[in-house]
C-alpha positions in Angstrom: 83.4 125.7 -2.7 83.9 122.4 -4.8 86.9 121.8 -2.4 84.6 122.2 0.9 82.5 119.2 -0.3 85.2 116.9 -0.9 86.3 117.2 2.4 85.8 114.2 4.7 85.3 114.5 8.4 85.9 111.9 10.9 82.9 109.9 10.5 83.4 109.3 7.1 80.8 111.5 5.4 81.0 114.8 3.3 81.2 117.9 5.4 78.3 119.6 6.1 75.8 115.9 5.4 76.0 115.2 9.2 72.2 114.2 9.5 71.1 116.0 6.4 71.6 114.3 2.8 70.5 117.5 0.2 68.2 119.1 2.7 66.1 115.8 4.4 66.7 115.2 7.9 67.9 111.7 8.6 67.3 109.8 11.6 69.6 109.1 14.0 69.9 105.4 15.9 70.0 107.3 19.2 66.6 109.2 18.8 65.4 106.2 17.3 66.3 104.1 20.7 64.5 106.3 22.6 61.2 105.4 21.2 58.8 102.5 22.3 57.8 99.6 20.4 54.2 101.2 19.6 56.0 104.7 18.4 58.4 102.6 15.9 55.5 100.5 15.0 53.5 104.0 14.3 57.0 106.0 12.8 57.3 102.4 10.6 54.0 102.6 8.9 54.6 106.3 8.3 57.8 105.7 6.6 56.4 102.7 4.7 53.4 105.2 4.0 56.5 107.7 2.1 57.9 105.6 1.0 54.6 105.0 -1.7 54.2 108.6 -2.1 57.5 109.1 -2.9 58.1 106.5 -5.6 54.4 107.8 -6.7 55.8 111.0 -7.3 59.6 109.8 -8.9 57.0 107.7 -11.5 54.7 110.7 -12.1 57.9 113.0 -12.5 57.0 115.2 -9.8 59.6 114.6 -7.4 61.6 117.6 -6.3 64.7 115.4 -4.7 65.1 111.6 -5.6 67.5 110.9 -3.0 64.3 111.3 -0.6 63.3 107.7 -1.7 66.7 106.3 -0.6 66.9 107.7 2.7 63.8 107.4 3.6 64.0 103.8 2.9 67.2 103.4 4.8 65.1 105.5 7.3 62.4 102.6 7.3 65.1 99.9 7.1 66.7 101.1 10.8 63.0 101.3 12.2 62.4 97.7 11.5 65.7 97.0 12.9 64.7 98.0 16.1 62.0 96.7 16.4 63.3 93.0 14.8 66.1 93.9 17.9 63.2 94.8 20.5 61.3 91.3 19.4 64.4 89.7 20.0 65.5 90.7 23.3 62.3 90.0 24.7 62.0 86.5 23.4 65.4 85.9 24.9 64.4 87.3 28.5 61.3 85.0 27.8 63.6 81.9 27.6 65.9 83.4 30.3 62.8 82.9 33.0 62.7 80.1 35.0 59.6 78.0 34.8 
């Protein structure tokens, strides 16, 4: 069993932690893409809002898994990417028009 997670599939993680780091689903870019601006702006200040609870708990002791804290902040972090990337492309389109 201690073999099994030492094993490395192709896309460099442990076997068996596609998507799921010790039982907390982690986003994927793709589902993430599919969303508007307004759903990443709503899914950002939900994240941000776990993000509080969840170093509430780690201070208060009652945390059940600490890792939560780090992926959901790397959850938050690829939000906010998007939407710095959305902001982006449509100031570039902007510039793009003629006037």
């Amino acid at each position: 069993q201690v073999a099994d997670r030492d094993q490395v599939c192709d896309s460099g993680r442990a076997v068996g932690c596609e998507g799921v780091l010790a039982g907390v689903a982690t986003m994927e870019m793709k589902e993430l893409r599919n969303l508007t601006e307004a759903e990443l702006a709503e899914k950002a200040r939900q994240l941000t809002q776990e993000v509080f609870n969840l170093r509430f708990q780690h201070a208060t002791g009652r945390i059940e898994n600490p890792m939560r804290i780090r992926q959901t902040r790397r959850d938050l972090a690829r939000v906010k990417t998007l939407i710095r990337q959305l902001t982006l492309s449509s100031e570039r389109s902007a510039d793009k028009r003629p006037r």
